[in-house]
C-alpha positions in Angstrom: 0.5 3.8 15.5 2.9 1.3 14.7 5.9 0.9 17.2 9.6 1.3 15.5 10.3 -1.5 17.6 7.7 -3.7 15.7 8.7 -2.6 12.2 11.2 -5.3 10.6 13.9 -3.5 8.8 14.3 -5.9 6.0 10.4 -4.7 4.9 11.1 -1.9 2.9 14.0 0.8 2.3 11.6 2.9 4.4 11.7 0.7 7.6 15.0 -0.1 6.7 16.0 4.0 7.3 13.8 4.2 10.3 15.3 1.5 12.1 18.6 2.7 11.0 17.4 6.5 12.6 16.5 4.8 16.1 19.1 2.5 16.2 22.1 5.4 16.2 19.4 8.0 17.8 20.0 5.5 21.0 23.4 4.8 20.3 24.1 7.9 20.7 22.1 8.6 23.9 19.2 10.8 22.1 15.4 11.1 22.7 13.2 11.6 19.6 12.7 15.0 20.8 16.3 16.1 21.3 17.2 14.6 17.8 14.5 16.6 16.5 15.9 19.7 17.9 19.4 19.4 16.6 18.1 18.3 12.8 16.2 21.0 13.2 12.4 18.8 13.3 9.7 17.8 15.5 9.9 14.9 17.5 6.9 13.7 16.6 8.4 13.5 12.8 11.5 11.5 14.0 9.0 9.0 15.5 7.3 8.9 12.6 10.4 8.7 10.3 11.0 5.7 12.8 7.9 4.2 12.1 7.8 4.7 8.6 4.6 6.3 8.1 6.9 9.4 6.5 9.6 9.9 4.3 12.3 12.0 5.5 13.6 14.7 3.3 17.2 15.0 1.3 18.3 18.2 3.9 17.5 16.4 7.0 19.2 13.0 5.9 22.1 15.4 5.6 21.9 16.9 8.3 21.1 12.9 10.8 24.6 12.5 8.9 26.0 15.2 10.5 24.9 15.5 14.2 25.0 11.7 13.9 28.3 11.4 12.4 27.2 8.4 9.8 29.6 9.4 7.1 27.0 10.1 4.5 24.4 6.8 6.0 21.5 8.3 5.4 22.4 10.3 2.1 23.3 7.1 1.0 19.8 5.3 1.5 18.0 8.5 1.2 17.4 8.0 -3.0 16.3 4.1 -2.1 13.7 5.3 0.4 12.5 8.0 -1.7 11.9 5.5 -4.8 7.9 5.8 -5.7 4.9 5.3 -8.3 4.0 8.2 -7.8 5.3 11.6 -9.9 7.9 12.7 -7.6 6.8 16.0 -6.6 3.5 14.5 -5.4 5.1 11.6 -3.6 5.3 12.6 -0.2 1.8 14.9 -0.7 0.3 11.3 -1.4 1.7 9.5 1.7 0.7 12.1 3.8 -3.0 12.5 2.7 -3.0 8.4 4.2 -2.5 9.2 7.7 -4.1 12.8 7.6 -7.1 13.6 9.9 -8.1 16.1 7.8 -7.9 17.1 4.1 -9.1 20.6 2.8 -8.9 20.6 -0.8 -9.7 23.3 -3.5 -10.1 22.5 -6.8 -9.8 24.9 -9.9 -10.0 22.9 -12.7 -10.3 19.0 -12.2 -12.4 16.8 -9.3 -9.2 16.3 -6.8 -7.7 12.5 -7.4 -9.3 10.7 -4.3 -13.0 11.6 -5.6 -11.9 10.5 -9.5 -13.8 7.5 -10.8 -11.6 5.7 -13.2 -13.7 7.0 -15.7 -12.8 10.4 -15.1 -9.1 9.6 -14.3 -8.5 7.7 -17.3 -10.3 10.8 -19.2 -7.3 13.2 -17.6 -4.4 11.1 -17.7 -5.3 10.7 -21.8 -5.9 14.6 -22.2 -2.2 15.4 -20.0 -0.1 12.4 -21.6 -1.6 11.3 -25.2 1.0 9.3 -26.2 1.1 6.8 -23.1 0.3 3.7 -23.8 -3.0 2.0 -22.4 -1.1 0.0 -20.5 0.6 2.6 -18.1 -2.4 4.7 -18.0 -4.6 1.8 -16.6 -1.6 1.5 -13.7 -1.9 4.6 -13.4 -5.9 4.9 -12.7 -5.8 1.6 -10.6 -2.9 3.5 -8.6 -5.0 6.4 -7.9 -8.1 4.3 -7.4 -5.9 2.4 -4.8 -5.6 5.8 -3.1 -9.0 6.5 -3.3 -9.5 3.8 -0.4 -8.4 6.0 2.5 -12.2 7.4 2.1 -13.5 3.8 2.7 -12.4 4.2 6.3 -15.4 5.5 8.1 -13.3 7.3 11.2 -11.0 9.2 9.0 -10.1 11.3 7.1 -12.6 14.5 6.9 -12.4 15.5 3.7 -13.8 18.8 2.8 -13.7 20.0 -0.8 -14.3 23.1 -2.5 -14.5 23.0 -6.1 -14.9 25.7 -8.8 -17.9 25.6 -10.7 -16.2 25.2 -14.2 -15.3 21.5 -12.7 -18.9 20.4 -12.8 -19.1 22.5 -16.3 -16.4 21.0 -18.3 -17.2 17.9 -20.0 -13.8 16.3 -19.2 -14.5 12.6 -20.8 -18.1 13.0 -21.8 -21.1 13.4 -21.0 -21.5 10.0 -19.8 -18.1 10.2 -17.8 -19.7 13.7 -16.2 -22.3 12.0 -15.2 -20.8 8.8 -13.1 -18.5 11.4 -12.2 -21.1 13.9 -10.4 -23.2 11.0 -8.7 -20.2 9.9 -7.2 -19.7 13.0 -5.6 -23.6 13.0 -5.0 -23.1 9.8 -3.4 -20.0 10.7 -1.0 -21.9 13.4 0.1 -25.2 11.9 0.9 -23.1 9.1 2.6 -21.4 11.5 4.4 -17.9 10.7 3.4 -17.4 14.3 2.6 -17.9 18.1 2.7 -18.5 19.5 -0.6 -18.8 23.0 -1.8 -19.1 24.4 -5.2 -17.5 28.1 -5.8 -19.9 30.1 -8.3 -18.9 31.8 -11.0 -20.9 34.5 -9.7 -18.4 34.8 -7.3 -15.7 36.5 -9.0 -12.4 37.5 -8.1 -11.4 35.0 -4.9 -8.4 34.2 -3.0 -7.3 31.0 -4.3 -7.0 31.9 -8.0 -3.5 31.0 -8.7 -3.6 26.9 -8.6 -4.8 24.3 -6.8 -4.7 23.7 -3.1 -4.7 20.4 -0.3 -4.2 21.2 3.5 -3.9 18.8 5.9 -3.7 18.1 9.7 -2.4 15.4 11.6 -2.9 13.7 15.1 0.7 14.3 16.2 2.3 16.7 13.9 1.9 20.1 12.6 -0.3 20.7 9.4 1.0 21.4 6.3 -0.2 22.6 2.6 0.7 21.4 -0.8 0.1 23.8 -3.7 0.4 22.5 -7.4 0.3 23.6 -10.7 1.3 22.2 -14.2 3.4 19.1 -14.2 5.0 20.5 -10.5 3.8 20.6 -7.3 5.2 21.3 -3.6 4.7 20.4 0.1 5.4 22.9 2.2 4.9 23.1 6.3 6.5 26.2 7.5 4.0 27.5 9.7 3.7 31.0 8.7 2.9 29.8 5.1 0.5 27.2 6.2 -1.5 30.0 8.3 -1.6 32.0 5.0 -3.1 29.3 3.3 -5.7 28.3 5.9 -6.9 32.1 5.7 -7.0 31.6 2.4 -9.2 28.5 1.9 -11.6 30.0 4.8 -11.6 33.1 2.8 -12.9 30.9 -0.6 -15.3 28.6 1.7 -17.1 32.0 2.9 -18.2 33.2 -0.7 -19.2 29.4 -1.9 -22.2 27.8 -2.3 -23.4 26.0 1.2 -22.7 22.2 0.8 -27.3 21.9 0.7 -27.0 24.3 -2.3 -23.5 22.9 -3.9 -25.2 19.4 -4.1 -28.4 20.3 -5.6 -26.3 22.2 -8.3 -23.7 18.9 -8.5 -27.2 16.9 -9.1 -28.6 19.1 -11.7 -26.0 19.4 -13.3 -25.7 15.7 -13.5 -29.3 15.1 -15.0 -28.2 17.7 -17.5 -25.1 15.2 -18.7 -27.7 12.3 -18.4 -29.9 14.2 -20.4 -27.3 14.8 -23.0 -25.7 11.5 -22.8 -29.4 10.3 -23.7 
């Protein structure tokens, strides 16, 4: 990890706020730890608020304010900081899938965002926002496809997916689309990039049937969840939620398809869109 004493403030707002947190953390004779206690955090997420590699929230900049008596500092720079491609409920979801160990996914209705091919991402943006102009939903796809990278990385993250079986079914772009779509999840797979599963209709009622889902566990911090729905989406880490959801993805994983028998159905159903497409 990155040392705050590496970072140069004038990089981003981000480091900017970080080296701003150390600089009166130490002014005022605190460790990371003991800051963390009085804001009401970890320590770990000061250091990493230090290091930018997170965003800090609107209530804790309030409260660094108070039990560091900045006069409204860091609620100042807070709305710099939390400036962002990204929609701003999935911001800090997005930041914190880069440094995850591991992400645990489960997907109703659409192949998550870091499996998309811009294909398929440029098929969903069109179908959610039809009067964007093909200008910003090309930024848009090369955005996520930037995202996508973190998979590249051969060390991390695990990424394990589970992924109703009306994703595979509905033709979202095409036939063609489907098709790249499914061998690029074939691929991942067979390259061992991921853990897929497929949840069968046969199935039935499960426990993950109100949205979608993304847990996600970190080297130095506690795990948290992010649930979304339509146009709205929220990161939440209180532990007793998180524990709930955990249960609850375990619970969905049990009554799947096996990842052998989830990838020979992703295949097939892919020669089926070739087939079509033909």
């Amino acid at each position: 990890m990155v040392s705050p004493r590496d970072l140069d403030p004038s990089e981003s707002p981000q480091a900017f706020y970080g080296a701003e947190v150390r600089r009166l953390r130490e002014a005022a004779g605190l460790s990371q730890d003991r800051l963390g206690e009085l804001v009401f955090c970890s320590g770990a997420y000061i250091g990493q608020i230090e290091a930018a590699t997170r965003k800090p929230q609107k209530d804790l900049s309030i409260r660094l304010d108070t039990v560091l008596r900045t006069d409204g500092h860091f609620s100042r720079l807070y709305p710099m900081v939390t400036r962002t491609r990204f929609a701003e409920y999935f911001t800090a979801a997005a930041e914190l899938q880069a440094i995850a160990q591991t992400i645990s996914e489960y997907a109703p209705a659409l192949v998550p965002g870091l499996l998309q091919t811009p294909e398929y991402a440029q098929a969903v943006f069109r179908a959610a926002q039809p009067l964007r102009s093909a200008t910003d939903i090309g930024e848009r796809v090369a955005l996520r496809m930037e995202r996508s990278q973190i998979l590249d990385d051969p060390t991390r993250p695990m990424f394990w997916v589970v992924m109703d079986e009306s994703v595979i079914r509905r033709p979202t772009g095409g036939a063609a689309v489907m098709c790249g779509q499914l061998s690029r999840l074939s691929n991942l797979v067979r390259d061992s990039r991921i853990i897929m599963q497929v949840l069968p209709f046969s199935a039935g009622a499960h426990a993950l049937l109100e949205g979608a889902l993304c847990l996600m566990t970190f080297a130095d911090a506690p795990p948290a969840a992010y649930v979304e729905g339509p146009h709205a989406g929220q990161l939440l880490d209180d532990p007793a939620f998180v524990a709930k959801c955990l249960l609850s993805y375990d619970l969905v994983r049990a009554v799947a398809l096996s990842p052998e028998a989830s990838l020979a159905l992703v295949e097939s159903v892919a020669e089926e869109y070739a087939d079509e497409h033909d």
